[in-house]
N, C-alpha and C positions, 0 to 999 in steps of 0.2 A: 239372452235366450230364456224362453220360459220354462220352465218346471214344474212337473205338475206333481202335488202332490195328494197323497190319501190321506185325510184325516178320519181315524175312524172313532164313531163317538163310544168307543165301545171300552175303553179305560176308564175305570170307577162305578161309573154308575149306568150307564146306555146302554149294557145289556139286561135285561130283566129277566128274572125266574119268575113264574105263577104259584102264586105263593098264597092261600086265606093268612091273613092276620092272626087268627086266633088257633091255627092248625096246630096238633098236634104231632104233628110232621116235623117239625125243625126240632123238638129234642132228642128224634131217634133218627135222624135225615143226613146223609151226608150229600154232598155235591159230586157232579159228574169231575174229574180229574182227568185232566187234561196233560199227557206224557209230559216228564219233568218236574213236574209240580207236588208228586207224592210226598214230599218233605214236608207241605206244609201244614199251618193248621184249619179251621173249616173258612172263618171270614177270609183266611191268606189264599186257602184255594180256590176261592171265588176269584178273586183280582187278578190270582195268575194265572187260571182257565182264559180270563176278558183278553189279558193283555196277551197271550199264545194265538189266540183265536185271530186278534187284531194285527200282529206278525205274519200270521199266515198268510190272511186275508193280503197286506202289504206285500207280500213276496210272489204273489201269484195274479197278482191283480192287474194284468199287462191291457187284455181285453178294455176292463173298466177304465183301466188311464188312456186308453185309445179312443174310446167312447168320449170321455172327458175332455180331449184336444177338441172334440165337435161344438162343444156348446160352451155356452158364453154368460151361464150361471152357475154356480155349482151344484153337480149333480145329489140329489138326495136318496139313498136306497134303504127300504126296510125290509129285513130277512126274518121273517117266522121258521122256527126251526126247533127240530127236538132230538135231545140226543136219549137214543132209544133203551130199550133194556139191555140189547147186544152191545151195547154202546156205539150202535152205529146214528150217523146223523143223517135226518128228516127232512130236509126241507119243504116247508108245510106250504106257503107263501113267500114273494118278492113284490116287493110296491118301487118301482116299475114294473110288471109282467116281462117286458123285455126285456129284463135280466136276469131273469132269472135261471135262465139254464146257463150262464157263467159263472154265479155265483153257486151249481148245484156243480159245476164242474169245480170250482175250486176249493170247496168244501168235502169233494169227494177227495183231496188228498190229504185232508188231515188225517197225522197218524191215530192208532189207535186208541180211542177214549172209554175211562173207565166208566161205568154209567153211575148215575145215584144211588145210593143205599136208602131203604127205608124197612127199619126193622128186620139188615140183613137179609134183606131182600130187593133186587135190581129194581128201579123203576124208571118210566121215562119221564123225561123235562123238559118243559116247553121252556123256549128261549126267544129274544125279541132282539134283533141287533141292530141300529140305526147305523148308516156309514155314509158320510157326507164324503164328497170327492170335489176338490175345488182346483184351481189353476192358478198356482201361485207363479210371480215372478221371480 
């Protein structure tokens, strides 16, 4: 029987912050934190914001594995999104359009996330999250 699983690229490196190279934003900048993760330190709560987010996405992603039984390549989805000053999340874009009000639904239950600090001050962050979906045996 088949099984379908989510791979989402979104451990390590697949998710992206918008970030200039030369900003002077990353020595007074912390990252949005993502419940759980308060222990750690700034590169460690990046990884475990990616890898929380990629759980979640996993645990509610019923829709998407259903979609996924349809087709006979693996699905590709790109989610633009920003977690805001309130720390609420954005969904700015979805590449397919037609998913994206499942993935605004299930983004809508992530618990509460703390936003970025910049000079002690909330700001928002754009985020890029690729999630491939394939059909494995």
């Amino acid at each position: 029987m088949k099984q379908l699983k989510l791979l989402l690229c979104l451990l390590l490196t697949s998710c992206a912050v918008k970030e200039t190279p030369h900003s002077p934003i990353k020595d007074n900048h912390s990252p949005p934190i993502y419940s759980g993760c308060e222990q750690y330190g700034k590169e460690q709560l990046k990884r475990c914001f990616q890898t929380k987010i990629s759980q979640h996405i996993y645990k509610y992603s019923d829709t998407l594995k259903s979609y996924a039984r349809d087709e006979k390549e693996p699905i590709k989805i790109t989610v633009f999104f920003n977690i805001e000053k309130t720390g609420d999340v954005k969904v700015t874009s979805v590449k397919p359009e037609i998913m994206k009000q499942d993935i605004v639904d299930i983004l809508k239950r992530l618990p509460p996330i703390k936003p970025a600090m910049h000079n002690n001050k909330p700001v928002t962050t754009p985020f890029r999250l690729p999630i491939k979906i394939i059909l494995a045996d």
